[in-house]
N, C-alpha and C positions, 0 to 999 in steps of 0.2 A: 357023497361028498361033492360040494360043488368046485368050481374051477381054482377060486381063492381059497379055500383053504389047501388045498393040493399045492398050491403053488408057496403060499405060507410054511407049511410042511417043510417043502424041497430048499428055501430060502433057510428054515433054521437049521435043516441039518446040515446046511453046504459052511451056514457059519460054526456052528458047531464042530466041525470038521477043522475047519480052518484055524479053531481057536485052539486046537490041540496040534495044530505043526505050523509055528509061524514062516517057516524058512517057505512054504509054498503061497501064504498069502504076500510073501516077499518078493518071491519069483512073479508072481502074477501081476502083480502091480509093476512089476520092472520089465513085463514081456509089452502091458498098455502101453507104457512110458516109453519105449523104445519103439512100437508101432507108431504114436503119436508122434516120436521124432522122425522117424523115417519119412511118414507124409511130411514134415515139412519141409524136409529138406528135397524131394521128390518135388515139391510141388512149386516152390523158388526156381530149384534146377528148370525145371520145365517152363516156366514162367521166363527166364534165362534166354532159354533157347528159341522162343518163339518169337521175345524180342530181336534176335539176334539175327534169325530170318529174315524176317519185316525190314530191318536197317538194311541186309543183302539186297533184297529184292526191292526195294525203294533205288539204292545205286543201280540196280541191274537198269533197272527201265531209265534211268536219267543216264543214263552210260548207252541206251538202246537210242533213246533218244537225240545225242550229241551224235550220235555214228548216223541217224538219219538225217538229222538236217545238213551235215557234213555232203552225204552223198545227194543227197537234190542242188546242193550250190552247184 
């Protein structure tokens, strides 16, 4: 048997499986759904926070900045 049909095989009887207990192709769609929401909210959150750096560290140097021209006067 070559690669496709093995993999045909394994494909019908996963649905075949599936179509005699809905509650786990319910669960499985709802484990996707809920990994797809995770990354986005993971990935806003972090998105978040790098802005939120960037604005720190932009004042740090302009705050680094005023304290040096301060001390050369």
């Amino acid at each position: 048997m070559t690669i496709q049909e093995e993999a045909g095989k394994t494909v019908r009887s996963i649905t075949d499986g599936l179509k005699g207990q809905p509650i786990s192709l319910a669960l499985i769609i709802m484990n996707v759904v809920f990994i797809g929401f995770t990354y986005l909210i993971f990935h806003e959150l972090n998105a978040r926070t790098i802005h939120q750096y960037e604005a720190k560290d932009q004042l740090i140097m302009k705050l680094i900045g005023l304290c040096d021209s301060k001390t050369q006067s």
